[in-house]
N, C-alpha and C positions, 0 to 999 in steps of 0.2 A: 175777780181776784187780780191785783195786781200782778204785773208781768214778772216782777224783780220776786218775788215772792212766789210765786208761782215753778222759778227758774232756780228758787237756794231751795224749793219743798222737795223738786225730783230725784235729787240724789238723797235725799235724807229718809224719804220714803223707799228708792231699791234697795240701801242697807237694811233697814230697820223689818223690810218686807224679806229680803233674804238669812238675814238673820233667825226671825219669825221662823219661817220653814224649815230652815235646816234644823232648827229644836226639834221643830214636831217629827223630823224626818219625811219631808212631803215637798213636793214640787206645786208650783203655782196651779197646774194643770189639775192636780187634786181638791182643789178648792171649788164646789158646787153652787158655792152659796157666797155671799158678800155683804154685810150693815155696816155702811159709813157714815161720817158724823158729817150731816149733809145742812151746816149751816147757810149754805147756800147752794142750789142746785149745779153751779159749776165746780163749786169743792168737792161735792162729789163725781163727777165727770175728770177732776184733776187725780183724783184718788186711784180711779179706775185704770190711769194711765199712767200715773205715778210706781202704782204696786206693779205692772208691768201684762195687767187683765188685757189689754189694748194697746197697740203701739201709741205713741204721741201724738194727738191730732186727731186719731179716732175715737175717741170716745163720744163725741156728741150723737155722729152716725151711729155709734152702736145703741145706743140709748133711743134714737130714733128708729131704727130698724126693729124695736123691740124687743133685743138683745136681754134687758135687765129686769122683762116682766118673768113670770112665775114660771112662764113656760120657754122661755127662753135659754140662752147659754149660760148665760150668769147671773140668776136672780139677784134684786139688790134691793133692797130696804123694803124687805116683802111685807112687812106693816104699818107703810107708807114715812118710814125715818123721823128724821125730825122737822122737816117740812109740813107732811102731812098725815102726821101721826099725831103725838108729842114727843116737843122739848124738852126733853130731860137730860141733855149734855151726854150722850151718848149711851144712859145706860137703857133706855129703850131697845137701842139695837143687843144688848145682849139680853134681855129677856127674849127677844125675837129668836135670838140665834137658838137658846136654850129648847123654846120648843118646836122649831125648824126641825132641831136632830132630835128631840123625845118624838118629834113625826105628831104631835099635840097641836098644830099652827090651825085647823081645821080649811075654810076653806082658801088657803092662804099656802097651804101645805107644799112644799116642792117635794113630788116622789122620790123616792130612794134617796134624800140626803144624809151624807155622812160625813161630809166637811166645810164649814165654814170661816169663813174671818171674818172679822168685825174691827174695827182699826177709827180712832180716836187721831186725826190729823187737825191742827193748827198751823199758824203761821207759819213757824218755826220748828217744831217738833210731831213726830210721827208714830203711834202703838200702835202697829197691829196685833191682833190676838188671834191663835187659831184654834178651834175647836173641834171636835170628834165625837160620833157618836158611839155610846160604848156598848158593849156585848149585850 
């Protein structure tokens, strides 16, 4: 990802990520679970540091640390995204999320999830969406 692009994505991603939360009433910290729109495996790594999951510069390390696998801090594209799932332009990741939190992912399942985001980033513009699981 381009540097200049990568530098006008970060600010546009901590609003649209603070904004996000404060709707649902939930602090970053609440977020168990994560499916990004991982057209390329550093868009997703800019994502992770972008929403503020990871300070700047750390995300590779976390990712390498195996930070973003199942059993990890922050699960992240637990049905392998759009790199190694399908591309479907991001609505994969919310089928993923949907049965993340019905606790239906089988053996894919992250225990006790009750909240995720899922977040649609490009060049230029930033969705996150947050989810919950209900009663």
């Amino acid at each position: 990802m381009h540097a200049m692009v990568r530098e006008r994505l970060a600010p546009i991603m901590q609003e649209a990520g603070r904004q996000a939360l404060a709707m649902a009433g939930m602090g970053l910290s609440d977020i168990q679970h994560f499916e990004g729109y991982d057209a390329s495996s550093f868009h997703l790594i800019n994502q992770l540091e972008g929403f503020g999951f990871v300070e700047p510069g750390a995300g590779l390390a976390f990712c390498q640390a195996g930070q973003m696998a199942i059993g990890g801090t922050l699960p992240v594209n637990t049905s392998g995204g759009n790199l190694s799932g399908s591309y479907m332009h991001g609505w994969s990741q919310i089928v993923e999320v949907v049965r993340q939190l019905r606790h239906e992912a089988g053996p894919r399942q992250i225990a006790n999830v009750q909240a995720s985001m899922s977040a649609l980033v490009q060049t230029d513009q930033a969705h996150p969406l947050i989810f919950v699981r209900g009663a």
